[in-house]
TORNUFI-862585 format. One record per residue: residue number from 1; residue in three letters; y, z, x of N, C-alpha, C in turn. Coordinates in nm, 4 decimals, decimal comma. Each point is the difference from the previous one (the first is absolute). Layout:
N
REC  nr rest       nv       nw       nu      cav      caw      cau       cv       cw       cu
REC NUM  ALA        Y        Z        X        Y        Z        X        Y        Z        X
...
# end
This chain:
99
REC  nr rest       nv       nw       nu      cav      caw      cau       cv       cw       cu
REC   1  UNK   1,2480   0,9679  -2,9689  -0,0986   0,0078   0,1076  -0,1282  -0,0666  -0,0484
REC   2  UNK  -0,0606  -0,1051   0,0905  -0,0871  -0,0816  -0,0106  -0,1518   0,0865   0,0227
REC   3  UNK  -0,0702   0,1216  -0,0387  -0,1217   0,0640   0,0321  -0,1199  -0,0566   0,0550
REC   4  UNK   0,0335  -0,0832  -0,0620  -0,1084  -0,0715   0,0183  -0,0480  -0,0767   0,1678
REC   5  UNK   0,1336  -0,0094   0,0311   0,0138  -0,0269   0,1697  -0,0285   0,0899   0,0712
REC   6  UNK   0,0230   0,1679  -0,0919  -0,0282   0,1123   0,1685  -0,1440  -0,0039  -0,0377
REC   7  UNK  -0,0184   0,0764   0,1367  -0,1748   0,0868   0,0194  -0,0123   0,1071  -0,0701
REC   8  UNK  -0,0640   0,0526  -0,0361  -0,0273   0,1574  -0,0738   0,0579   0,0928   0,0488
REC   9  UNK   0,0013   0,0235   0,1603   0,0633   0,1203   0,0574   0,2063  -0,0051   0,0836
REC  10  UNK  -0,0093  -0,1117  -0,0415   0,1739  -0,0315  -0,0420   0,0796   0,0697  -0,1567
REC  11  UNK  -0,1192  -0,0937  -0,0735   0,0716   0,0596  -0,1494   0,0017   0,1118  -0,0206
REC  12  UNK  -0,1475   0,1015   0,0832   0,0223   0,1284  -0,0078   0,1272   0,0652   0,0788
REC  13  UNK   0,0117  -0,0389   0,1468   0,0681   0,0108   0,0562   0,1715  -0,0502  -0,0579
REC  14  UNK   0,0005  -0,0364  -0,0702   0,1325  -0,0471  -0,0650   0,0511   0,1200  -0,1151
REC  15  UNK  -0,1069   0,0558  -0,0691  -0,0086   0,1549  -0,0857   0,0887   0,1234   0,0963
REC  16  UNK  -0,0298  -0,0260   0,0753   0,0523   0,1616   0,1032   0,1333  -0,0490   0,0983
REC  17  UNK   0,0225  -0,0963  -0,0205   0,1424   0,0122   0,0546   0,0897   0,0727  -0,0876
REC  18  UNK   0,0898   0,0802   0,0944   0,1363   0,0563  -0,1118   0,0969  -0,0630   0,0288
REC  19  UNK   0,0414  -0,0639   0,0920   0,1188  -0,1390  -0,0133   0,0012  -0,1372   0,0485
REC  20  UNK  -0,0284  -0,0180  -0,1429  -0,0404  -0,1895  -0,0083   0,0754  -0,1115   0,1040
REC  21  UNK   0,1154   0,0745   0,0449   0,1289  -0,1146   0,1163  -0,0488   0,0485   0,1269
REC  22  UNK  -0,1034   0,1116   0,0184  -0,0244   0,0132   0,1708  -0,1198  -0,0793   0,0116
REC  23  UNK   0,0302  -0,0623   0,1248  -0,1114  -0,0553   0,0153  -0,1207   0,0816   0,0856
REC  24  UNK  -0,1142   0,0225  -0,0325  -0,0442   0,1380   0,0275  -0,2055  -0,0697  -0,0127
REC  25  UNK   0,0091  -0,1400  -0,0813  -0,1714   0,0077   0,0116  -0,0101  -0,1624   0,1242
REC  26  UNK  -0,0935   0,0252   0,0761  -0,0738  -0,1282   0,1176  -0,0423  -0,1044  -0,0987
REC  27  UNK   0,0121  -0,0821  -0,0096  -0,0460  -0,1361  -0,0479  -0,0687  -0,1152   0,0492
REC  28  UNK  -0,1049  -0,0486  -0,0297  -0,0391  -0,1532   0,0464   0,0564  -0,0537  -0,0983
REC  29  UNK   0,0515  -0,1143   0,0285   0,0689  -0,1154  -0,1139  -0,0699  -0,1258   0,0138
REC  30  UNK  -0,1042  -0,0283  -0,0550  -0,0278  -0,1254   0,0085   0,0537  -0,0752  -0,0963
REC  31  UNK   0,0045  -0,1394   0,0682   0,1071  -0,1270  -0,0916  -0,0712  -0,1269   0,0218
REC  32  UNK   0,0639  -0,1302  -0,0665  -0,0332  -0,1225   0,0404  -0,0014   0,0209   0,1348
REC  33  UNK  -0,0647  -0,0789   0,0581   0,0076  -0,0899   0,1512   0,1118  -0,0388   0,0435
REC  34  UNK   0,0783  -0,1097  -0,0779   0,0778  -0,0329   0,0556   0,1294   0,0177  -0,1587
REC  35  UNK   0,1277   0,0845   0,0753   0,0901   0,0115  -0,0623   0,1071  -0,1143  -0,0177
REC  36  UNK   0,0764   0,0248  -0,1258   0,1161  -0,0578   0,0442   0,1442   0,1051   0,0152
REC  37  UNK   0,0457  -0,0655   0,0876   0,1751   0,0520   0,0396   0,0107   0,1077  -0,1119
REC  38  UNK   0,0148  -0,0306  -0,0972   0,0583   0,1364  -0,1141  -0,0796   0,1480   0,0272
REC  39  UNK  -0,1263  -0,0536   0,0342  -0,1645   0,0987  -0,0184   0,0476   0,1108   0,1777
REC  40  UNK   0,0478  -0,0908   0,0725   0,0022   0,0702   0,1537   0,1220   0,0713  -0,0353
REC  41  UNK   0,0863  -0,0256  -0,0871   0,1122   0,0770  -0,0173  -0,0208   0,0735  -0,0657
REC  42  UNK  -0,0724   0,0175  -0,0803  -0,0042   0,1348  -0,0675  -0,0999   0,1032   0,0766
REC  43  UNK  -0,0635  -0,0566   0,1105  -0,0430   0,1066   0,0859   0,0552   0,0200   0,0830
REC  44  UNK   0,1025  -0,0472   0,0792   0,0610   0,0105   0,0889   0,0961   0,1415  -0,0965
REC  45  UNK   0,0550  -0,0059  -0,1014   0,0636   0,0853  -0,0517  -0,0719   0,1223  -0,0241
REC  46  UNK  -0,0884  -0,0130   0,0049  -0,1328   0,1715   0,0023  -0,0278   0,0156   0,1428
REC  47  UNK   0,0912  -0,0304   0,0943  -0,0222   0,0436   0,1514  -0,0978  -0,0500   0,0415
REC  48  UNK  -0,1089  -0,1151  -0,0577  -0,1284  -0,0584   0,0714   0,0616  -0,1185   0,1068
REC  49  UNK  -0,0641   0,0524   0,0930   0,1060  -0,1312   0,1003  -0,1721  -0,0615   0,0740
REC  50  UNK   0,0082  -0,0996   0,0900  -0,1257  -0,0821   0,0222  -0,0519  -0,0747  -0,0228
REC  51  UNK   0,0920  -0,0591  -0,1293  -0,0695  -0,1089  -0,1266   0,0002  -0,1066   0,0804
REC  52  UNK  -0,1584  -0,0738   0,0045  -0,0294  -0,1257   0,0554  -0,0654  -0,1011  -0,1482
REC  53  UNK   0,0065  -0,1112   0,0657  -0,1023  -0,1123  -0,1177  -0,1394   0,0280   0,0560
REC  54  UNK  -0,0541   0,0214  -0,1320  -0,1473   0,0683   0,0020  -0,0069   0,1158   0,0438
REC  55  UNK   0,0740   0,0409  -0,0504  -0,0523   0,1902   0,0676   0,0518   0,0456  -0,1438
REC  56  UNK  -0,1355   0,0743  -0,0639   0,0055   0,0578  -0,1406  -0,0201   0,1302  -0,0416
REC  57  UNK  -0,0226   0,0793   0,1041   0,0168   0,1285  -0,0378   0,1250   0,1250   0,1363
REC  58  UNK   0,0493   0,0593  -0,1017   0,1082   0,0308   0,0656   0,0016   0,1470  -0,0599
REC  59  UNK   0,0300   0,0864   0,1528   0,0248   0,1579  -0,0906   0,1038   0,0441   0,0181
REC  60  UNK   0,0541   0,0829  -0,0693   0,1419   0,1063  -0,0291  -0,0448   0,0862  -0,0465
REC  61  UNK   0,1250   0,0951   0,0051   0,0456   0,1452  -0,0703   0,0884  -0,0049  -0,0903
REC  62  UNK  -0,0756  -0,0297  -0,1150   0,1268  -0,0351  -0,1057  -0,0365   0,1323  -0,0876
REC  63  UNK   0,1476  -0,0217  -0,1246  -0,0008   0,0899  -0,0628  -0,0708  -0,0369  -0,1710
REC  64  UNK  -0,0415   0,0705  -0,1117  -0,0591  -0,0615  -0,1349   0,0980  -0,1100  -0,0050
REC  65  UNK   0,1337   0,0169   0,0151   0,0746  -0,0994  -0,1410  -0,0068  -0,1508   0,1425
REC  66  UNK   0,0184   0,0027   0,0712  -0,0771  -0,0836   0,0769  -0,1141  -0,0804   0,0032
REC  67  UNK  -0,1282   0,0909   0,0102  -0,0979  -0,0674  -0,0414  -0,0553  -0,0094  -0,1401
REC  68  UNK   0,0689   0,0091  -0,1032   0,0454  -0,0267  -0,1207   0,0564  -0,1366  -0,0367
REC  69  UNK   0,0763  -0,0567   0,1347   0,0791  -0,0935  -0,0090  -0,0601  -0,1282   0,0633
REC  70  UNK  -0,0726   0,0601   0,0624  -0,0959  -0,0894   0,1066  -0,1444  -0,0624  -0,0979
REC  71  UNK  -0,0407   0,1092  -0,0674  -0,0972  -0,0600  -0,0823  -0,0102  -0,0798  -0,1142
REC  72  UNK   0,1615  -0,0344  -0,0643   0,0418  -0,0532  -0,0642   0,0105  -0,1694   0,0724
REC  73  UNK  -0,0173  -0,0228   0,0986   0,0343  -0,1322   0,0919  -0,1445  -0,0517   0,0004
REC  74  UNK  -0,0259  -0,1454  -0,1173  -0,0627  -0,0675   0,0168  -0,0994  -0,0454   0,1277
REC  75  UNK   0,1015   0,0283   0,0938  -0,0739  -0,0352   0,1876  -0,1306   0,1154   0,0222
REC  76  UNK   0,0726   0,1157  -0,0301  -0,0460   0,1051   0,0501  -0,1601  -0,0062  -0,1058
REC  77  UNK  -0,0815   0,0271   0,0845  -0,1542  -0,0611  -0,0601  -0,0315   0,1686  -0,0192
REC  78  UNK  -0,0297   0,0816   0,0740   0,0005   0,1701  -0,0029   0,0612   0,0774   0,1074
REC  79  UNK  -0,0005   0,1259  -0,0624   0,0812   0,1378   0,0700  -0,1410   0,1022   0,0377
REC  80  UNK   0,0293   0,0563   0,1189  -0,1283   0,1069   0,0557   0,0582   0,0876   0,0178
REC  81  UNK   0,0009   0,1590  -0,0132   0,0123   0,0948   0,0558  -0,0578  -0,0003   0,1616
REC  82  UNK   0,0600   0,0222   0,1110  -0,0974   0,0143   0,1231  -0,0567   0,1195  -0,0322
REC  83  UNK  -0,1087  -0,0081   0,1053  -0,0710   0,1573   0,0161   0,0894   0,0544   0,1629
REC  84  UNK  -0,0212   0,1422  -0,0680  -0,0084   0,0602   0,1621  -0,0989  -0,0111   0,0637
REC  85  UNK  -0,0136  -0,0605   0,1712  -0,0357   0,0304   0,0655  -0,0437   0,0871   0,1044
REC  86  UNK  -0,1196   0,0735   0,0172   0,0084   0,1281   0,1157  -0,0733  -0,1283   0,1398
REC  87  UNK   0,0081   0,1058   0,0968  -0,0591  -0,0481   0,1531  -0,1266   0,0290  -0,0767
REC  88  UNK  -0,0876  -0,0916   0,0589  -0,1643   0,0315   0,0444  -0,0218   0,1812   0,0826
REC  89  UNK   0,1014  -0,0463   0,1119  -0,0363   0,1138   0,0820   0,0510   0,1268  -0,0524
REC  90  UNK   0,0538   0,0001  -0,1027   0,0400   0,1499  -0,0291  -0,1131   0,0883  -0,0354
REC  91  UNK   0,0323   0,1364   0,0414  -0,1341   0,0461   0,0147   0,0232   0,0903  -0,1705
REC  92  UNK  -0,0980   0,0098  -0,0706  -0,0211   0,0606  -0,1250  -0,1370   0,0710  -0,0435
REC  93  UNK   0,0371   0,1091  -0,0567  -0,1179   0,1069  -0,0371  -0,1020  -0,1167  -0,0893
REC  94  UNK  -0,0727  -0,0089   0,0341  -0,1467   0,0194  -0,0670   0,0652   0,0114  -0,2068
REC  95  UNK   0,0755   0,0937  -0,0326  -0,0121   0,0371  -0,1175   0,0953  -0,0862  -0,0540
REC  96  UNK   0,0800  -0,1112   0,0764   0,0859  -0,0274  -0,0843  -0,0723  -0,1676   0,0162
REC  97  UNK  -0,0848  -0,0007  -0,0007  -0,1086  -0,1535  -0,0217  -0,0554   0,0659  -0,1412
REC  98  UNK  -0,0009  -0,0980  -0,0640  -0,0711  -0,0638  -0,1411  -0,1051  -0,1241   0,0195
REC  99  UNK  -0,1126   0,0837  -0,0270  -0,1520  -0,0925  -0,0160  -0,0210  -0,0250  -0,1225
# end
């Protein structure tokens, strides 16, 4: 595994999985720009489907030994953990904001 490609809260996030073959963490995958044939196949094989020329970031639900495998690929420039997203409109106490 290439570390140096994930974000901080991947590698952490890569610590607390208990089985490395589920695919279980959200990913941004950014890569070259423009792939070649071998590069779309090996995403096409991690279930990323959509692959256009010039379109460089791409997300999945992969599993560690996955994106383990992914960061090892010269193309692949870095790996992101996504964040969760909440609504704006959800309504929340006062106490659970941090100033």
């Amino acid at each position: 595994m290439n570390y140096q490609k994930l974000d901080a809260a991947l590698a952490m996030a890569l610590n607390d999985v208990q089985n490395p073959q589920e695919p279980s963490l959200v990913v941004f995958i950014h890569t070259e720009p423009v792939l070649a044939p071998a590069a779309n196949a090996v995403l096409e094989n991690f279930g990323i489907s959509g692959i256009t020329s010039g379109k460089d970031v791409f997300t999945a639900t992969l599993s560690p030994n996955a994106i383990s495998q992914l960061s090892d690929q010269a193309w692949v420039k870095y790996l992101k953990l996504s964040q969760k997203l909440y609504l704006v409109n959800n309504k929340r106490s006062m106490g659970s904001f941090r100033f």
